[in-house]
Every structure is written in structure tokens, then in C-alpha cells.
C-alpha positions in Angstrom: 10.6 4.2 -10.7 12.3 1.1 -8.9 15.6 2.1 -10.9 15.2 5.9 -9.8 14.9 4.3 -6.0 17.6 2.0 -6.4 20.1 4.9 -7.2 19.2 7.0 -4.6 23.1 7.0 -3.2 24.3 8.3 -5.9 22.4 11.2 -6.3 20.7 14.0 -3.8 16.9 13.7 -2.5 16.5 16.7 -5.1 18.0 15.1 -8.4 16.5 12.5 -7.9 13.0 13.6 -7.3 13.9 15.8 -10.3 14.1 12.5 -12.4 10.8 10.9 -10.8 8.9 14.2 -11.8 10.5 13.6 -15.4 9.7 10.5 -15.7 5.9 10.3 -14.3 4.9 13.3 -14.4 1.8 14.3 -12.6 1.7 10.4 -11.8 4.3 11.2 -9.9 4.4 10.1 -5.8 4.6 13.1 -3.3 7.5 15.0 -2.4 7.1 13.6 1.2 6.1 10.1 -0.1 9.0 10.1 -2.2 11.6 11.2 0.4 10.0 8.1 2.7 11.3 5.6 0.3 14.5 7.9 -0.6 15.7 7.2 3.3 14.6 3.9 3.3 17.0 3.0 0.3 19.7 5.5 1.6 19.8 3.5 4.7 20.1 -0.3 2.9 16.7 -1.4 1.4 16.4 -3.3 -1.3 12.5 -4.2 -1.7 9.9 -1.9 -2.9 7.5 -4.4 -1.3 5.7 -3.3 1.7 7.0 -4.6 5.0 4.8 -7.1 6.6 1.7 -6.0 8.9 2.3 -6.8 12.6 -1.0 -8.7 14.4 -3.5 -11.0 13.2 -4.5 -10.9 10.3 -7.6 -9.8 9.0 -10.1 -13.4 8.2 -13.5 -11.8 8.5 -13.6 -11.4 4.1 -12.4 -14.1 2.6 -14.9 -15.9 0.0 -16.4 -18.3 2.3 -17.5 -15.6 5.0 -19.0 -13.2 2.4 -21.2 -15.9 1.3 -22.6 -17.3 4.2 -23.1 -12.9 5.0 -25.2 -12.7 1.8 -27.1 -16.1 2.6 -28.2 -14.5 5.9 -28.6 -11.2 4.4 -30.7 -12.9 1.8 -32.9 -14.7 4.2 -34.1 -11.7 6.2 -33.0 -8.0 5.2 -34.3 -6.3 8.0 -31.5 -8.0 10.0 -29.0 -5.2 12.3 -25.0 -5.2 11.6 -25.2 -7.3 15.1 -27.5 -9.5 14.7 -25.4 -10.9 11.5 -22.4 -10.8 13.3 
């Protein structure tokens, strides 16, 4: 797929979505997935990677909090979602 991406400028949204179907099949992305990244490597892109996520990110379920969760959890079931927190 990355190679069908990659030569997006040398061949219309259509061919090359043409060439995707070929190739994956019903695996295949989505017509308007596919045309998503087919403007994104029109325009200069050279990463299939996702672009970063903007704000803070997320620390809540790393291995450390899920434990200490299940330790309290384990200690008294009848405990509400707020009363964890």
C-alpha cells in the first residue's frame, strides 16, 4: 500500500484506487479514506505515520495505575466509578 501512496503524482485518485482494490481487495481502505491520504501525498507527505495528537496526553492507563485500580477494586467491589477515582 505505502508504494501505491507514494505514487499518487503520477497517477489519478481513480488509477490509483483501481490498484489499491487490486491489490487488497476487500481489505481494501474506503474510497473516502483512501482519497484522505491521496491529498495528503499529492500535497508533499512522506509518512504514513499518524501526525502527532495535540494536548496532554492521556496517563490515567499505564501499568502502574491499573494496578493500584484492581488493588482497590479488589479490596471492596461494591465501590462507585467515583469513589475509585
Amino acid at each position: 500500500m505505502r508504494q501505491i501512496l507514494f505514487q499518487t503524482g503520477k497517477k489519478t485518485f481513480t488509477e490509483a484506487f483501481q490498484m489499491l482494490q487490486q491489490a487488497y481487495g476487500e481489505d481494501c481502505l474506503s474510497r473516502t479514506q483512501y482519497h484522505k491520504w491521496y491529498q495528503r501525498f499529492k500535497s508533499g507527505r512522506t509518512s504514513i505515520e499518524d501526525d502527532p495528537k495535540s494536548g496532554r496526553p492521556s496517563t490515567s492507563m499505564d501499568d502502574d495505575h491499573v494496578e493500584k485500580v484492581l488493588a482497590v477494586i479488589g479490596q471492596n467491589r461494591h465501590l462507585t466509578v467515583r469513589e475509585v477515582a
